[in-house]
N, C-alpha and C positions, 0 to 999 in steps of 0.2 A: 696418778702415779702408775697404774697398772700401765697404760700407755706408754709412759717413758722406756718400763722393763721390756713391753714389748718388740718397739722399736730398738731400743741395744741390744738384746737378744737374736734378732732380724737384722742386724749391721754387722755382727759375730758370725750370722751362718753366712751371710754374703760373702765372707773373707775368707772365712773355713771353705765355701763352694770353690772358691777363685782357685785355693790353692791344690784342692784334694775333691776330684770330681770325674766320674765317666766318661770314659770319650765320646763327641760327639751331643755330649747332653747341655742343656742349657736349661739354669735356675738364675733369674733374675730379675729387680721390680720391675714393676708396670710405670712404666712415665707417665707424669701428669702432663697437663696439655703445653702450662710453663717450663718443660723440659727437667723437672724434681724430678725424683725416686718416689713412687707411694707403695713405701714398704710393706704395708698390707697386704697388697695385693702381687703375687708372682708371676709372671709370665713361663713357662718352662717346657721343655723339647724333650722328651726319653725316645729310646728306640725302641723296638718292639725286639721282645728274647726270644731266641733261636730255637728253631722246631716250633712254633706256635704260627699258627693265622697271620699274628703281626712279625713276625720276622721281616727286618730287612725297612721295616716304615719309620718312617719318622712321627711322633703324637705329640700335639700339643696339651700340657696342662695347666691349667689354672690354681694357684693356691690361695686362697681367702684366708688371713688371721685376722682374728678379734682383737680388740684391743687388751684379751684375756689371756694372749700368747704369752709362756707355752705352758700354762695351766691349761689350756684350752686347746684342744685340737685344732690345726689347719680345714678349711674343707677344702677339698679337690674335685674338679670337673676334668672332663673331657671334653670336646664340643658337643653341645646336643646332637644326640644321632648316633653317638660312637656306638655300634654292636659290642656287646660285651654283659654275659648273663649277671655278673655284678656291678654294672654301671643303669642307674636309673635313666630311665624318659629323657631327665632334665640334665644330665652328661654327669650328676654328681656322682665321684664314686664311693661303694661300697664296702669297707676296708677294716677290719678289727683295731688297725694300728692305729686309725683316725677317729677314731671311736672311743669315748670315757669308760672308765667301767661300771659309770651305773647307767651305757648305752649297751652292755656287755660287749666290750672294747678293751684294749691293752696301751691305749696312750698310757706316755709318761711324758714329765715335762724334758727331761733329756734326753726325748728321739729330738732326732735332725733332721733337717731339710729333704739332706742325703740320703737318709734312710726311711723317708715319705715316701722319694721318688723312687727308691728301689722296689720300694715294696708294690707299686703303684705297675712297675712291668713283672715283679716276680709273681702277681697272683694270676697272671694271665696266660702262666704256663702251666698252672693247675685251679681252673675257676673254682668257686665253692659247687660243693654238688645240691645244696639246696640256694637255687640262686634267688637271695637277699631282696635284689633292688626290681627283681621279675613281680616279686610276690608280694611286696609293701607298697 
């Protein structure tokens, strides 16, 4: 059952992004190889906020749900490589929003998609000063 919540939940934010979304940004699934939706997985575009490093870029992110969404936080990557003192080795990024609180995190199951990716460019214009994914 947790699946089914998942997936309507993840069909809600797809509609909600269609209508009410960034300019410029793209959140949407990953196609399977038969041309489906596999809504687990997100394909997504932010741009990088002004006056920072990324100003002016285009970033791709990846969002992973569990079949535990949205009890369960998304995980989000970068591509491996991305510089960024709170984005690990592995491009996963470091984020309180995406985090449970007994990861000391501030997930809730009523963040959105929208407010993943926000947060996903707004930490980038003030990184943590103890960088996270440097040091674990």
């Amino acid at each position: 059952m947790a699946q089914g919540m998942a997936q309507a939940r993840l069909v809600q934010e797809r509609k909600c992004w269609r209508k009410d979304h960034p300019h410029g940004w793209i959140a949407k699934p990953k196609k399977n190889a038969d041309g489906t939706d596999c809504l687990l997985t997100w394909e997504c575009t932010i741009t990088g906020s002004e006056r920072t490093p990324w100003e002016g870029g285009a970033f791709p992110i990846t969002l992973k749900f569990s079949e535990d969404y949205p009890a369960r936080p998304p995980e989000c990557y970068f591509p491996t490589g991305f510089f960024h003192p709170n984005v690990y080795p592995s491009g996963k990024i470091c984020l309180s929003i995406i985090n449970t609180p007994e990861n000391k995190g501030t997930w809730k199951p009523s963040i959105t998609v929208k407010q993943v990716s926000q947060a996903c460019t707004t930490y980038s214009e003030k990184p943590f000063l103890v960088p996270t994914a440097v040091t674990s």
